[in-house]
N, C-alpha and C positions, 0 to 999 in steps of 0.2 A: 606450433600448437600441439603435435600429437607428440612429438618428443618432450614435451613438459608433463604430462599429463601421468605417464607412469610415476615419475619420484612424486608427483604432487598424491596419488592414490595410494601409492605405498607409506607417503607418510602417515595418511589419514589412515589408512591400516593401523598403522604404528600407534598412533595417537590413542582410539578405541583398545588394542591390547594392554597398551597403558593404565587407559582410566580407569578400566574393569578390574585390572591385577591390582591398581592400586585401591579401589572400592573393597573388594575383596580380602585382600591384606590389613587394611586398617581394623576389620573387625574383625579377624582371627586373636589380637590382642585383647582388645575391649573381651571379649567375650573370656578368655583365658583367666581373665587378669578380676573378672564378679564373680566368678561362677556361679549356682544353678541354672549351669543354660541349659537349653533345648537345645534340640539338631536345629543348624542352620537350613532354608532350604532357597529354592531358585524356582521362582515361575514363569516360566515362556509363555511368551502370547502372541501370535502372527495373526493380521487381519488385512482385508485387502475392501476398501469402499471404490465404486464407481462411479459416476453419474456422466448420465446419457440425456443431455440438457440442451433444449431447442428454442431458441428465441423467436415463436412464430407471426408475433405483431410487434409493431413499434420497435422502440430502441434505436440502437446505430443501423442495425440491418438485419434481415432475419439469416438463420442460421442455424447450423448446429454441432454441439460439440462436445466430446466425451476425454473428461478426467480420470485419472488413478492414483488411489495412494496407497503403497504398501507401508505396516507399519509395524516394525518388531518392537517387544517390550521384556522385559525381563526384570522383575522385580522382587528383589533380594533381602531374605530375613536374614541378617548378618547376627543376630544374635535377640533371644528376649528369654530375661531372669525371670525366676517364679514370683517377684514381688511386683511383677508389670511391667519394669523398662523395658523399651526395644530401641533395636539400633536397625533400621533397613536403608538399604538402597535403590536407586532408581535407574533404569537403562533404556532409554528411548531413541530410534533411530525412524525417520521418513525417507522415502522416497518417491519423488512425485513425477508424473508422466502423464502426455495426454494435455489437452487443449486447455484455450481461454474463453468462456462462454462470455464472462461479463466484460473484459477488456477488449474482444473482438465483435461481440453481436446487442448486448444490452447497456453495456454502459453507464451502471449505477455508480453511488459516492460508497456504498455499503456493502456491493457484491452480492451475488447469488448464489452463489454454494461457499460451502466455508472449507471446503476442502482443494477449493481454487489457489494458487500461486501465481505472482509477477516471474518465478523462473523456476522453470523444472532441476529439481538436483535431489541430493541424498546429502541429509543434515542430523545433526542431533536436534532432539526437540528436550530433550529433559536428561540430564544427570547430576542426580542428588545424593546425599546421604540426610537421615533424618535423624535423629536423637530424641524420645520421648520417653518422658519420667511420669511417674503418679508423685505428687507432692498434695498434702492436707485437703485430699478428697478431689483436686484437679489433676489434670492431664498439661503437661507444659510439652510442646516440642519445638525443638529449632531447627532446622532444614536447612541445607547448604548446598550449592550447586546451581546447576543451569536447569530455569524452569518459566513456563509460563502461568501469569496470572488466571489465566480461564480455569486453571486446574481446581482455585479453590475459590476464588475473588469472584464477584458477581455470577455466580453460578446459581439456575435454577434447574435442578432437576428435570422437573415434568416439560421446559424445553428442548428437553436433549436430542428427541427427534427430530427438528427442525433443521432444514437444510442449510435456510438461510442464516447468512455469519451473526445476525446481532440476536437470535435464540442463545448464544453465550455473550463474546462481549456485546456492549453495549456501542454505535456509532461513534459517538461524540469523543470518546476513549482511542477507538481502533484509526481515527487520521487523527491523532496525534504526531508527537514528531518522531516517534518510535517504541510503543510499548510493547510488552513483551507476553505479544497473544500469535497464535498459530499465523505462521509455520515458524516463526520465529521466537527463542524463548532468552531470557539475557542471564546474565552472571550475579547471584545476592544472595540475600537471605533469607526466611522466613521465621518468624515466633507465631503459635499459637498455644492458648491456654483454652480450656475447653471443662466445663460441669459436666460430665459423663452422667451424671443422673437427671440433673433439671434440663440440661439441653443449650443452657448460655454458652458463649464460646466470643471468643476477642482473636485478630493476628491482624499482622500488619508484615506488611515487606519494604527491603529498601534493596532494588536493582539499577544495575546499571541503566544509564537514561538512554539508552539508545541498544536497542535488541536489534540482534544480527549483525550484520556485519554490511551496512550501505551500499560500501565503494564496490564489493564483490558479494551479491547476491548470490552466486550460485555455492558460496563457503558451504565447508564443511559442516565446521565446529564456527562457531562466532565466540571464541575468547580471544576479543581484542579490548582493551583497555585505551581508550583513548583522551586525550585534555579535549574539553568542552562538552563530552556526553554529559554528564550531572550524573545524576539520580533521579530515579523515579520512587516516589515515595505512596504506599498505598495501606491505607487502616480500615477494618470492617468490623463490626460488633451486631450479632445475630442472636439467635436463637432457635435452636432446631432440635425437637425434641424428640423426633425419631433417627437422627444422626446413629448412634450407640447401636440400635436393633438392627439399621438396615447395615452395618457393615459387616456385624453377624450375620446378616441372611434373613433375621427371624421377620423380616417385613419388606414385603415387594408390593408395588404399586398405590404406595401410600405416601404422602407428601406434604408436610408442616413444614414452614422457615420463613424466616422474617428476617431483611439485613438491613443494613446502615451502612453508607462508608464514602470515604474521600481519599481524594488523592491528588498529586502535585510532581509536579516534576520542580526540580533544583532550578536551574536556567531558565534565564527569559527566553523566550521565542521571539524570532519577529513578528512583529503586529500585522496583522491582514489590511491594515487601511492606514492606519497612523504613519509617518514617517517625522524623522528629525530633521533640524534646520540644513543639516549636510545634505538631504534628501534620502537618506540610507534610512529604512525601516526602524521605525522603533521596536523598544524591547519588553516583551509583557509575560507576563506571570500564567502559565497553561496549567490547571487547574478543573476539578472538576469533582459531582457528587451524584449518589446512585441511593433511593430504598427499591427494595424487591420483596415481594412475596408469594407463597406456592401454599395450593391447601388442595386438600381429597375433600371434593365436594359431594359426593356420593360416591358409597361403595354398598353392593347390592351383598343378599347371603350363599352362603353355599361355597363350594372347595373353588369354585373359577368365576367367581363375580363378577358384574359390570363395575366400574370405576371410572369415575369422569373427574379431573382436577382439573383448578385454574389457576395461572400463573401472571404477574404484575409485575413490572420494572419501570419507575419512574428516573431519570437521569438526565443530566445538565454540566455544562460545563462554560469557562470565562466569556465566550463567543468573542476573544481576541485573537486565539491562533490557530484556530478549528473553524473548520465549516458549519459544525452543527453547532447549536447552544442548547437544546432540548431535547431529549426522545421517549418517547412510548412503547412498553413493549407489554402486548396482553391477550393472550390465546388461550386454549382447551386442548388437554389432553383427554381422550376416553378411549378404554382398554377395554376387551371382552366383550364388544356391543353385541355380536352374533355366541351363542350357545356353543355353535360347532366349531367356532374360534376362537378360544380363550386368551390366544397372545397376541391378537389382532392389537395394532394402534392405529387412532385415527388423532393428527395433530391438526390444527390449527392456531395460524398466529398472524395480529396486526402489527406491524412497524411504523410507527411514524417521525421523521425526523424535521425538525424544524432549523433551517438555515440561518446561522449567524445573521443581522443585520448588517457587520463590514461586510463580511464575504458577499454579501450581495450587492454590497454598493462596491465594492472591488470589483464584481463581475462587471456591472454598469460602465463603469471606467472602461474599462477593458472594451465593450461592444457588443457585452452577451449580454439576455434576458434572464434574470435567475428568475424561478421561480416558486419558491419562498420556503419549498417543502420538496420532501420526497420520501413517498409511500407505498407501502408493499405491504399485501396479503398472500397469507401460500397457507395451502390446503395438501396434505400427504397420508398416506396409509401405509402402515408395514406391517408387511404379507412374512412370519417366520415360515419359511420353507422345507426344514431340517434345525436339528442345533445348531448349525454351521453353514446354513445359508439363507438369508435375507432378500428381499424385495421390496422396495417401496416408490409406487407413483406420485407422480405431486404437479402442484402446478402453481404457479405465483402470476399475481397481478399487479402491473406497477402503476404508479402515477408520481409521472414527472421523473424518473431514472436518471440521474444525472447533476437535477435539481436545476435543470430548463425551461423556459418555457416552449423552448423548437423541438423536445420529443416530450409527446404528453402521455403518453401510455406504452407499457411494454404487456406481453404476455410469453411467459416460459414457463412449458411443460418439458417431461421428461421423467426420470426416473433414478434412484440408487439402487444399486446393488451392493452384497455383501460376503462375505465370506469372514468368518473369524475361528480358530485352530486355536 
């Protein structure tokens, strides 16, 4: 074991000097070959999240246990002409350490922190190149490389505080047969077309059907191509009208967007209940569909305002090869409640997930009790400490973790910390 483990690290050395010289080098061309560029430039960005998470009721057992993820980024203006094209790229690397709160003490189908792992290691989560043009008053770009769907796909803002994993994706998505949401992101592409003025905006992706790399969880890089992954195929059409402001800067804490979208993977899955006359599982079509919406439901006057917004994710999927077939997602954000703490957040959010009917008559078979649902509330604050360091307490309350009827309630408290450079 420890004599394999050098050539296997130096490769992955190897691999990352590669991808970057070649990220790199491709747009020394492009850029050469339009001119009116600008100076290319490179932005580093080092952050480190904790969580100090204690399962003091219910669950599997009570406990406690504390996560880390270091997480570099560096994200590359490889080139933009005076008539708006740009060409960038992307560089993300995790590495994770530190325990399993929900695999060892609580036991949900959805998890408790989203920054939890089935195996500590050091991976790429994201490396892209992007291409975006202004064509007859839109924005087109096509994006290539390794990337997860959270980045743009069912994303609500005014969740982002939220500890728990489905404030981004959505359940019934994430036990799928392998989508490509954190910590694992898969190999495809991206198009999006976007109204810079009114706020419409269309993309869709087609990745590989299976993110990461299964047989060896602790991989590096997950570019493996294999027969039978498919494709995952995912289409979204929104509208978000302060998109264009907030990426300038000129708008913080302010939250419009309205989406639509579906999605499919290529291959059947096996069925959760159905089987064929051989007895071998049948084969069914995983599939699935999400709207979401976020609005600033008040914002008070003056240079550091109160701001309270609410945020909606309604989502369903075939309830043939997934556990869930329904979920709910619908909480509050409010910023600046105290005078003397303008950057204060107070989040809250409901999750509710409602259980396939095979999957529960599959458990019956089996000798378990399912119990039809499972339900989580968490309530959080985030204490800015400095610009560069963070605090937030929280606490979640479960019902049904697991989606049992033998644990009917959990309670975890605890807390994140931050640091971001």
């Amino acid at each position: 074991m420890t004599g394999s483990r050098g050539p296997r690290l130096a490769m992955n050395r190897k691999l990352l000097g590669c991808l970057v010289g070649l990220t790199l080098c491709v747009g020394s061309p492009i850029a050469s070959l339009a001119g009116s560029e600008e100076s290319s430039a490179v932005e580093l960005d080092l952050g480190f999240r904790a969580d100090v998470l204690s399962n003091v009721r219910g669950g599997r057992s009570q406990g406690t246990s504390t996560i880390g993820l270091f997480d570099l980024k560096a994200d590359i203006d490889l080139y933009t002409s005076a008539a708006g094209s740009q060409t960038r790229a992307f560089v993300n690397v995790l590495h994770h350490v530190g325990g399993f709160p929900n695999a060892h003490h609580t036991g949900s189908l959805t998890g408790v922190s989203n920054i939890e792992v089935l195996r500590n290691t050091t991976r790429f989560y994201r490396l892209w190149v992007e291409h975006e043009v202004p064509v007859a008053g839109l924005r087109h770009g096509l994006l290539l490389g390794l990337l997860p769907l959270e980045d743009e796909f069912f994303t609500m803002e005014s969740a982002g505080n939220l500890i728990h994993p489905t404030g981004g994706p959505q359940g019934d998505l994430a036990l799928t047969r392998g989508p490509a949401i954190y910590p694992n992101a898969s190999f495809g592409l991206r198009w999006k077309t976007r109204d810079t003025d009114r706020g419409w905006y269309g993309m869709a992706a087609v990745l590989d059907g299976i993110a990461g790399s299964p047989t060896n969880p602790r991989a590096t890089h997950p570019f493996r191509f294999v027969k039978g992954h498919g494709t995952h195929l995912t289409v979204e059409l929104g509208h978000a009208p302060l998109a264009e402001a907030k990426a300038k800067g000129d708008v913080t804490e302010e939250f419009n967007k309205t989406a639509v979208a579906l999605w499919r993977y290529t291959p059947r899955d096996p069925d959760l209940l159905n089987v064929r006359p051989d007895g071998s599982p049948d084969r069914s079509l995983s599939w699935g569909w999400y709207a979401l919406a976020e609005r600033t439901l008040y914002k008070g006057a003056g240079e550091s305002p109160r701001r309270i917004a609410g945020f909606l994710r309604l989502s369903g999927s075939d309830g043939d090869t997934g556990p869930f077939d329904r979920s709910v997602n619908i909480g509050l954000r409010a910023a600046g409640l105290w005078s003397s703490r303008p950057q204060d957040v107070l989040s809250v959010m409901l999750a509710k997930h409602r259980l396939a009917s095979k999957w529960q008559e599959a458990e019956r078979i089996a000798g378990r009790l399912p119990a039809g649902r499972e339900d989580m509330i968490e309530i959080n604050y985030q204490l800015p400490l400095n610009p560069h360091f963070k605090v937030m307490p929280m606490v979640q309350w479960w019902d049904y973790p697991g989606g049992h009827q033998t644990v009917r309630h959990a309670t975890v408290v605890g807390a994140r910390f931050f640091a971001e450079f």
